[in-house]
FIMI-372546 format. One record per residue: residue number from 0; residue in one letter; z, x, y of N, C-alpha, C in turn. Coordinates in pm, 1 decimal, always signed. Layout:
! residues N
@k: NUM, r: a, nZ: Z, nX: X, nY: Y, caZ: Z, caX: X, caY: Y, cZ: Z, cX: X, cY: Y;
...
This chain:
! residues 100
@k: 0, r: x, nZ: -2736.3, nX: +5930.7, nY: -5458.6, caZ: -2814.1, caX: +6029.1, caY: -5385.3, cZ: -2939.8, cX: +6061.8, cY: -5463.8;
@k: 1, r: x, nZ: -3032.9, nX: +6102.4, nY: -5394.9, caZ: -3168.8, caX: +6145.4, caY: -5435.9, cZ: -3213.7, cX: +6243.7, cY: -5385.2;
@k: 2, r: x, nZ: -3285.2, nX: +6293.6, nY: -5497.2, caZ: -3371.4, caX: +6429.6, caY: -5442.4, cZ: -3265.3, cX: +6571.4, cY: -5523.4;
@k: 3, r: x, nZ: -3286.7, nX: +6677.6, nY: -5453.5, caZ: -3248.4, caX: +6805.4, caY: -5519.8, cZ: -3088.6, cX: +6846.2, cY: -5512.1;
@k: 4, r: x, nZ: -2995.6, nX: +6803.1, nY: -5600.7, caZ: -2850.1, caX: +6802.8, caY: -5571.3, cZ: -2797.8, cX: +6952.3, cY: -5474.4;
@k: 5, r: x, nZ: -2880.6, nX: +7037.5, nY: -5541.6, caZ: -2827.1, caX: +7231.4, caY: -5519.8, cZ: -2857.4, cX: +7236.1, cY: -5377.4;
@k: 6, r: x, nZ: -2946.4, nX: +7163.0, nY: -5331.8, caZ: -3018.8, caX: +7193.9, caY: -5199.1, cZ: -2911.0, cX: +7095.2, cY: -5055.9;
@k: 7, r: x, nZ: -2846.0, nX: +6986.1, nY: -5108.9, caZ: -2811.6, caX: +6861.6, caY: -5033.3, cZ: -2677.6, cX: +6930.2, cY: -4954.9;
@k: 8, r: x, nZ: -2661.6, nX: +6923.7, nY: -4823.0, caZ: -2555.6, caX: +6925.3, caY: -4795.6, cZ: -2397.0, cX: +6856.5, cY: -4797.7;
@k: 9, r: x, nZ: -2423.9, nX: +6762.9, nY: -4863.6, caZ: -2357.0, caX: +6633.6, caY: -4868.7, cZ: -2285.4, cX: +6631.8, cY: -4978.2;
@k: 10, r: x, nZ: -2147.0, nX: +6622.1, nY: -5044.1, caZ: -2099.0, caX: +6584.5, caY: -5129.9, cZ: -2077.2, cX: +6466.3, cY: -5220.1;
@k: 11, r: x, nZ: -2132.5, nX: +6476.5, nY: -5332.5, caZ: -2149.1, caX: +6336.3, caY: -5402.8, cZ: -2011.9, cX: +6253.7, cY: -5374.1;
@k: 12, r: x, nZ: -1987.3, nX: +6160.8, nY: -5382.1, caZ: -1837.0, caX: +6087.2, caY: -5386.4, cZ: -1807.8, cX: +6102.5, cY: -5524.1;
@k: 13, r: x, nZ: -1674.2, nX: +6120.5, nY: -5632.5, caZ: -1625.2, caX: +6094.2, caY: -5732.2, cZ: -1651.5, cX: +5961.8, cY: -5780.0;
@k: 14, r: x, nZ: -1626.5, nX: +5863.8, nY: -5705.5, caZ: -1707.2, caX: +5739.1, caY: -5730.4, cZ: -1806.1, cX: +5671.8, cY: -5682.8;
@k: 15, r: x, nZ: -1895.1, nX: +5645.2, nY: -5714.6, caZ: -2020.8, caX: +5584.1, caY: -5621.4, cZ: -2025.6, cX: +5481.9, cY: -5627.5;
@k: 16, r: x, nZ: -1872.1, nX: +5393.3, nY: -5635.5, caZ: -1878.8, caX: +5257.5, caY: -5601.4, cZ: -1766.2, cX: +5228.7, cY: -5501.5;
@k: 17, r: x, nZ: -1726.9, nX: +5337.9, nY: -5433.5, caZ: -1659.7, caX: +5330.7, caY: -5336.1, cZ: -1642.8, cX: +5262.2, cY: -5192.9;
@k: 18, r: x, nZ: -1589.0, nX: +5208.6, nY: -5125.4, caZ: -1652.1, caX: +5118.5, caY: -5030.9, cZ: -1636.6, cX: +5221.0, cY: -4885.5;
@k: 19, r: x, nZ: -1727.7, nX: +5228.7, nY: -4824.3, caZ: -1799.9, caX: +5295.4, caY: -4701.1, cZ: -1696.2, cX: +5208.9, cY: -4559.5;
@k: 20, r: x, nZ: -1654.0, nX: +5218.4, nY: -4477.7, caZ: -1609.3, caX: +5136.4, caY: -4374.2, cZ: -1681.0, cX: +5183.8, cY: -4258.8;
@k: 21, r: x, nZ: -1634.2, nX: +5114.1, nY: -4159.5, caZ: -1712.9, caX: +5151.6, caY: -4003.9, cZ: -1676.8, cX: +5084.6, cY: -3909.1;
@k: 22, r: x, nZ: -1558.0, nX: +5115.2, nY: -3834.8, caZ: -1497.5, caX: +5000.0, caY: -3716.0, cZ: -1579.1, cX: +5002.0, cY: -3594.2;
@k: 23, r: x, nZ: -1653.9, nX: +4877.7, nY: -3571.0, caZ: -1737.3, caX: +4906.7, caY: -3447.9, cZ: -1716.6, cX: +4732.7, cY: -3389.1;
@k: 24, r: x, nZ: -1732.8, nX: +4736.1, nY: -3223.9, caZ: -1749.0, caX: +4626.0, caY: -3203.1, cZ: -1911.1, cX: +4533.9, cY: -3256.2;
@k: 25, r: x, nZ: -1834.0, nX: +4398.2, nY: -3206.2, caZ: -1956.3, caX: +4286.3, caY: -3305.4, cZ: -2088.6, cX: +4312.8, cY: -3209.1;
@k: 26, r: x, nZ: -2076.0, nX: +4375.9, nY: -3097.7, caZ: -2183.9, caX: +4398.7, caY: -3045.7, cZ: -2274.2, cX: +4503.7, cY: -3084.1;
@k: 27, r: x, nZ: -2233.7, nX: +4595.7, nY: -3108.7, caZ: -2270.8, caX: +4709.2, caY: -3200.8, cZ: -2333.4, cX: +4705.3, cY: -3336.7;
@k: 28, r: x, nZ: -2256.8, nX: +4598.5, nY: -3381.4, caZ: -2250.2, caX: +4546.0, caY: -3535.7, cZ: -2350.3, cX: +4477.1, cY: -3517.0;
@k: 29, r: x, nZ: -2357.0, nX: +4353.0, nY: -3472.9, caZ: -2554.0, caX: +4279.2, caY: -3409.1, cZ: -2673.1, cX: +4347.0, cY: -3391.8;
@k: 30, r: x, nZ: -2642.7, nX: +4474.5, nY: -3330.9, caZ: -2745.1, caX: +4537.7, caY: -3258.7, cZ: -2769.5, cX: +4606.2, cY: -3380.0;
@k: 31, r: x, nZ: -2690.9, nX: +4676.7, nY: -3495.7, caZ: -2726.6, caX: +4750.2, caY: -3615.8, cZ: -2780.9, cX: +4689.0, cY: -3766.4;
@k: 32, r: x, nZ: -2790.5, nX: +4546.5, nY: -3711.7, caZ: -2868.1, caX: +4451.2, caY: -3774.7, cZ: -2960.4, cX: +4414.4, cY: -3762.2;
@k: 33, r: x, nZ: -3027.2, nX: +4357.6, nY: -3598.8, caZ: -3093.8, caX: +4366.5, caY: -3576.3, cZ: -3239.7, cX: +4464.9, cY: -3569.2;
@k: 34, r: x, nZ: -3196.9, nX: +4597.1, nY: -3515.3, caZ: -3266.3, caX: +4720.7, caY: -3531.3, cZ: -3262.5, cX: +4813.6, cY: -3600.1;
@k: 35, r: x, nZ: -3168.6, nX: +4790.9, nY: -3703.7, caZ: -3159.2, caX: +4839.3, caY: -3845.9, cZ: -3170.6, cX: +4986.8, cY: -3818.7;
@k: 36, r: x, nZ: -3080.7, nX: +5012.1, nY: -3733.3, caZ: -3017.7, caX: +5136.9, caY: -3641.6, cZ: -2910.9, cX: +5188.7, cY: -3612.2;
@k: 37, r: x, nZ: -2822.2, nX: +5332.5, nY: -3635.0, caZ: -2687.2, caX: +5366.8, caY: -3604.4, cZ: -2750.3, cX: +5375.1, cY: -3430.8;
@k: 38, r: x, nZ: -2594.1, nX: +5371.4, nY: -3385.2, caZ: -2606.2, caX: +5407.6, caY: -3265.4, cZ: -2495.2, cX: +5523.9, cY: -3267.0;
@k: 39, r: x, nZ: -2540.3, nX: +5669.5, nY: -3192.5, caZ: -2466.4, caX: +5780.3, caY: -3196.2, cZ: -2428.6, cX: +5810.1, cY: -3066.7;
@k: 40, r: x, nZ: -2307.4, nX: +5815.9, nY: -3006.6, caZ: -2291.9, caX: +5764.1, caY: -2907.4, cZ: -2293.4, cX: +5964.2, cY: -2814.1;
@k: 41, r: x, nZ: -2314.6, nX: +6024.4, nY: -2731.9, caZ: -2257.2, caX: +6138.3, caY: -2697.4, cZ: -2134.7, cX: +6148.5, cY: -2693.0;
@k: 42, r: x, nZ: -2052.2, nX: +6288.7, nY: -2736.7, caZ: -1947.2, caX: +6323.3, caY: -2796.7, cZ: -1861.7, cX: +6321.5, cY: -2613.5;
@k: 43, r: x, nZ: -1912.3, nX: +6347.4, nY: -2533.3, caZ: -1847.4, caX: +6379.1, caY: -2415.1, cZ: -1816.7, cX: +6249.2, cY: -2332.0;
@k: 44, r: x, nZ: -1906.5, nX: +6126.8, nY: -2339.7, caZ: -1888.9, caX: +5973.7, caY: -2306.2, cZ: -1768.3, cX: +5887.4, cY: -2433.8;
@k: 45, r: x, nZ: -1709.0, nX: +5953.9, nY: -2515.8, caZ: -1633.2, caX: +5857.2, caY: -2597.0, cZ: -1487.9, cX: +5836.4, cY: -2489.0;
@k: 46, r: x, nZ: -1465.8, nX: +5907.3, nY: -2411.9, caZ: -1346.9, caX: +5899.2, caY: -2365.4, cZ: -1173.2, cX: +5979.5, cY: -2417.3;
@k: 47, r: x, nZ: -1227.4, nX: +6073.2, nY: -2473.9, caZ: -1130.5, caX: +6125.4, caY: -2552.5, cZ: -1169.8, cX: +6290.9, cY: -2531.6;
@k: 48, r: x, nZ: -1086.7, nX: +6371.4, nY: -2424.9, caZ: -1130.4, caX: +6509.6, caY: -2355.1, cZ: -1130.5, cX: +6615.5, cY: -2451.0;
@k: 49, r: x, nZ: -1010.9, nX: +6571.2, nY: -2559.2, caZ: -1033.1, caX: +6680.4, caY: -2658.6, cZ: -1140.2, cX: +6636.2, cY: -2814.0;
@k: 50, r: x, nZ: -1221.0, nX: +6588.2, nY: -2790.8, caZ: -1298.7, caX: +6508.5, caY: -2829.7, cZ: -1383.1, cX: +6649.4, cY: -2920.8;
@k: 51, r: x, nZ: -1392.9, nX: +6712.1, nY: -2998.9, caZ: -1419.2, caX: +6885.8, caY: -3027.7, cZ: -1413.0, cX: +6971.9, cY: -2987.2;
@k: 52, r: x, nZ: -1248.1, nX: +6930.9, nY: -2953.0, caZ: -1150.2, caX: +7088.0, caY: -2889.5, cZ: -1105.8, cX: +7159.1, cY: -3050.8;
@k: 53, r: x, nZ: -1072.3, nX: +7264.7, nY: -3037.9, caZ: -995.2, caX: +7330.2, caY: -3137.1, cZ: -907.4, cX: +7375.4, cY: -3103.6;
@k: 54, r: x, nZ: -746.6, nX: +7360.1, nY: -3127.3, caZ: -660.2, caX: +7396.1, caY: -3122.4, cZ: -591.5, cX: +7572.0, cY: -3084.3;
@k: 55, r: x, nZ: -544.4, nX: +7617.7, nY: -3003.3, caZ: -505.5, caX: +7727.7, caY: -2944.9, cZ: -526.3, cX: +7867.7, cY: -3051.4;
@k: 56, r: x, nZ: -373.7, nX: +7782.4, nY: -3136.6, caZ: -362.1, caX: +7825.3, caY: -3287.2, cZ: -449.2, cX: +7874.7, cY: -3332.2;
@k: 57, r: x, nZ: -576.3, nX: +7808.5, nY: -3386.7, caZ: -698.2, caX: +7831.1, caY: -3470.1, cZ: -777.2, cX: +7967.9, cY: -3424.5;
@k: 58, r: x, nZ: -787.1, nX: +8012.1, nY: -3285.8, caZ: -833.2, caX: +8147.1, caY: -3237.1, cZ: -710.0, cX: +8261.6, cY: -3301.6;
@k: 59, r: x, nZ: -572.7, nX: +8225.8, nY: -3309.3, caZ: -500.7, caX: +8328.1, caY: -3358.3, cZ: -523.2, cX: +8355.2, cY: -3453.8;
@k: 60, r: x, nZ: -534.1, nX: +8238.4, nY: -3548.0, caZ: -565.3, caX: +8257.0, caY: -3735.4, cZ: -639.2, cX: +8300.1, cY: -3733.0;
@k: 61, r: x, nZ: -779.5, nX: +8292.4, nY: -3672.1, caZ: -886.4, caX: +8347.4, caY: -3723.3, cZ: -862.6, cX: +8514.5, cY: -3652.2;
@k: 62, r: x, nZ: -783.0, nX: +8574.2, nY: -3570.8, caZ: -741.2, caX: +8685.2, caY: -3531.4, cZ: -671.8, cX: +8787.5, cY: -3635.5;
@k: 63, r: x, nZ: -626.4, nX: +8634.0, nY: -3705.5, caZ: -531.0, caX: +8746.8, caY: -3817.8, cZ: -541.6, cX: +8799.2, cY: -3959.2;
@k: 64, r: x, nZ: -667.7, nX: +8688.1, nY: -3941.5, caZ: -715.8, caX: +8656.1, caY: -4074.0, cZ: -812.7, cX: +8747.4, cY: -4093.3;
@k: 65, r: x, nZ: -883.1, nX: +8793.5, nY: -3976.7, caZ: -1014.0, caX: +8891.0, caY: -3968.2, cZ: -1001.6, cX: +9018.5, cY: -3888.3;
@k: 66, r: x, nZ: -877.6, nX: +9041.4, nY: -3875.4, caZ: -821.3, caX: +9139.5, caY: -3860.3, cZ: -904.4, cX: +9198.1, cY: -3692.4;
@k: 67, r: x, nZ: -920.8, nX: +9044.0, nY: -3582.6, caZ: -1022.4, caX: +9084.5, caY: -3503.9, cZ: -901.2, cX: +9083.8, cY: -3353.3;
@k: 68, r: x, nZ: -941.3, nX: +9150.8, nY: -3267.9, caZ: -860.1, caX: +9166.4, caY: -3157.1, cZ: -797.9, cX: +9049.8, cY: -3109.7;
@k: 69, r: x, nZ: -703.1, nX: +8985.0, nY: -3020.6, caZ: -673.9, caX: +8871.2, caY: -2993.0, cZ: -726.0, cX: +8799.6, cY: -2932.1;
@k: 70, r: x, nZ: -802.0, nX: +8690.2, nY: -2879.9, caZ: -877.5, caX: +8614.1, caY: -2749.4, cZ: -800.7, cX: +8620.3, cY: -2637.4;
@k: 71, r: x, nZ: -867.6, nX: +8696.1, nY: -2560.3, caZ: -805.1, caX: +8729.9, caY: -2429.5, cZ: -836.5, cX: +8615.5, cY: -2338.4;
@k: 72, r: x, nZ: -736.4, nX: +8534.8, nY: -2252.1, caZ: -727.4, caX: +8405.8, caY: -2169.9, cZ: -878.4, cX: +8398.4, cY: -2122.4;
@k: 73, r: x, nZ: -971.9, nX: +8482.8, nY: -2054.6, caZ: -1112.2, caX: +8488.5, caY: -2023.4, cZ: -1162.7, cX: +8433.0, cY: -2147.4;
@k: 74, r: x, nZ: -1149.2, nX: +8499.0, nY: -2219.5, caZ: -1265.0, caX: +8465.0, caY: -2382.2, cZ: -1162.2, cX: +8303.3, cY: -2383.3;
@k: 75, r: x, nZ: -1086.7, nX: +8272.0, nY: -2401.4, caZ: -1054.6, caX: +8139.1, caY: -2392.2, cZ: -1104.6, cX: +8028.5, cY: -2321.5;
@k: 76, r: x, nZ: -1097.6, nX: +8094.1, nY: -2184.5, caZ: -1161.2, caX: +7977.7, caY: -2047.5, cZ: -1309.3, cX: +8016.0, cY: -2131.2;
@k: 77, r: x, nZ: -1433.6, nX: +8087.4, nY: -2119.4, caZ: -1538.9, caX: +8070.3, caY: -2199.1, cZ: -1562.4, cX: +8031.7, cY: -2310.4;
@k: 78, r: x, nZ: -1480.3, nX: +7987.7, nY: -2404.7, caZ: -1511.9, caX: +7977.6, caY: -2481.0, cZ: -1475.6, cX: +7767.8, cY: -2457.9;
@k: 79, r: x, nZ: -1364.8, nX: +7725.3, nY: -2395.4, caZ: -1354.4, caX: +7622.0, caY: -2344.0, cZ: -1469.8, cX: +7573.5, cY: -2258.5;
@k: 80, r: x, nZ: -1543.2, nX: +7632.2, nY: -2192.9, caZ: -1648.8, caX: +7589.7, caY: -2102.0, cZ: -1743.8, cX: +7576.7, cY: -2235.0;
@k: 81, r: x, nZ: -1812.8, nX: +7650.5, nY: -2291.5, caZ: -1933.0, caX: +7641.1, caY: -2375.9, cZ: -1859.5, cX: +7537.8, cY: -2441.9;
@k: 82, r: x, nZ: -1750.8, nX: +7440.3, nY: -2506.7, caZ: -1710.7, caX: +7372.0, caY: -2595.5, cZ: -1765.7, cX: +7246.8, cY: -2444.5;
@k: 83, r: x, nZ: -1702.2, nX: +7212.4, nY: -2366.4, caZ: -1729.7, caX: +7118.8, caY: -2281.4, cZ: -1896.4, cX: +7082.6, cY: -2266.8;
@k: 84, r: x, nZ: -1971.8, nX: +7198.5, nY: -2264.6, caZ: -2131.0, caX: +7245.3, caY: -2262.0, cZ: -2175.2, cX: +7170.1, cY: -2372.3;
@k: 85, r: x, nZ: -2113.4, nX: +7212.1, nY: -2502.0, caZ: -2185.8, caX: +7159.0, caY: -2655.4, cZ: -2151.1, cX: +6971.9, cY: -2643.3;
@k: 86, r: x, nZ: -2038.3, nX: +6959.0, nY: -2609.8, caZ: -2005.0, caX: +6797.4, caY: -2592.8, cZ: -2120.2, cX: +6751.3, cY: -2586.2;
@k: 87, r: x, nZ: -2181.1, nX: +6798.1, nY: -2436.5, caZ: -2305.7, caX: +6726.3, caY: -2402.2, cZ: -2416.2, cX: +6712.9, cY: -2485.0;
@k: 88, r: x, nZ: -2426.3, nX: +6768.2, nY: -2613.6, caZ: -2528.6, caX: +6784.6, caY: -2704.6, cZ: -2498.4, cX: +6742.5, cY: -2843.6;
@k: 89, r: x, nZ: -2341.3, nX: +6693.5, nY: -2817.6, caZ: -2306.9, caX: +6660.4, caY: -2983.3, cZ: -2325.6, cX: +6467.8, cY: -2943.2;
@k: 90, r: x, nZ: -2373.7, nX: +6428.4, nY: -3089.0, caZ: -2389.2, caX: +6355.9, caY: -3109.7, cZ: -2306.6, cX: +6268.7, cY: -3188.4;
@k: 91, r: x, nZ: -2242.1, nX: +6147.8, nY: -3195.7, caZ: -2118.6, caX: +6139.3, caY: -3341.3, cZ: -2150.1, cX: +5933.9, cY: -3382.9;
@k: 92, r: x, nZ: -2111.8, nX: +5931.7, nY: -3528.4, caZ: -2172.9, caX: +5824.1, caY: -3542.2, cZ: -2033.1, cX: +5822.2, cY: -3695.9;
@k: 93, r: x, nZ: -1877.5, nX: +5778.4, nY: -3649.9, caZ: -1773.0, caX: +5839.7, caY: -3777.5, cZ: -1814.0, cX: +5722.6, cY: -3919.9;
@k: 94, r: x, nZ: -1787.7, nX: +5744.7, nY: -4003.9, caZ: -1734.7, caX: +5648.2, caY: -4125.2, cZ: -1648.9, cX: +5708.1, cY: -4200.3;
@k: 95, r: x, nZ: -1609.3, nX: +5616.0, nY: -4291.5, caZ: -1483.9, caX: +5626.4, caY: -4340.7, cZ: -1496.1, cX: +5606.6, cY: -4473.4;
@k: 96, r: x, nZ: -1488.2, nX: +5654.1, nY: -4633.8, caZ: -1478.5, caX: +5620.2, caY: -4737.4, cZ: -1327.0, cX: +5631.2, cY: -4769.8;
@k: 97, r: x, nZ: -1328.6, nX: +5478.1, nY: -4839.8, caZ: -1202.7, caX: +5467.7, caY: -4898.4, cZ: -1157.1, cX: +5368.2, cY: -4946.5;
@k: 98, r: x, nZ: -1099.8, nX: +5289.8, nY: -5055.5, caZ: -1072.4, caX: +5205.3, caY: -5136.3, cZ: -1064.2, cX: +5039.5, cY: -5019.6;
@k: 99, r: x, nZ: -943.1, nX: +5118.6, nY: -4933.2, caZ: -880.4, caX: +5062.1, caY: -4849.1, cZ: -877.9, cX: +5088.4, cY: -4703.7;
């Protein structure tokens, strides 16, 4: 990495000879050779509905944890709609570090 460590959002790896992976088809893989380009696909076209859902659970913890009222089924359905809403705006492009 380069540039200002304090400032980087990014965590150095423990090793920086670690090998990076990336399962993509060879068509993908051509095209990121060619145009020396990720392709980030929208989060809501991968085919997978809970695709940056958060778990039921996770509104309780954070209820109990912050000592904040419970999410009432309304604040749920809204808060499920704006998650379906953001899909359309998230962008995702995964890798993988790891030996193996």
């Amino acid at each position: 990495m380069t540039g200002d460590k304090s400032r980087s959002v990014f965590r150095e790896p423990d090793n920086l000879n670690v090998r990076i992976w990336r399962y993509i088809d060879f068509t993908k893989f051509v095209s990121l050779l060619d145009l020396k380009a990720l392709y980030f696909p929208r989060s809501d076209l991968l085919g997978d509905p809970f695709e940056g859902a958060m778990p039921r659970d996770n509104f309780r913890f954070y209820s109990l944890m912050y000592g904040t009222p419970p999410m009432t089924p309304e604040g749920l359905q809204e808060i499920s709609q704006l998650r379906r809403e953001l899909r359309k705006r998230v962008y995702i492009n995964c890798w993988h570090m790891n030996e193996r």
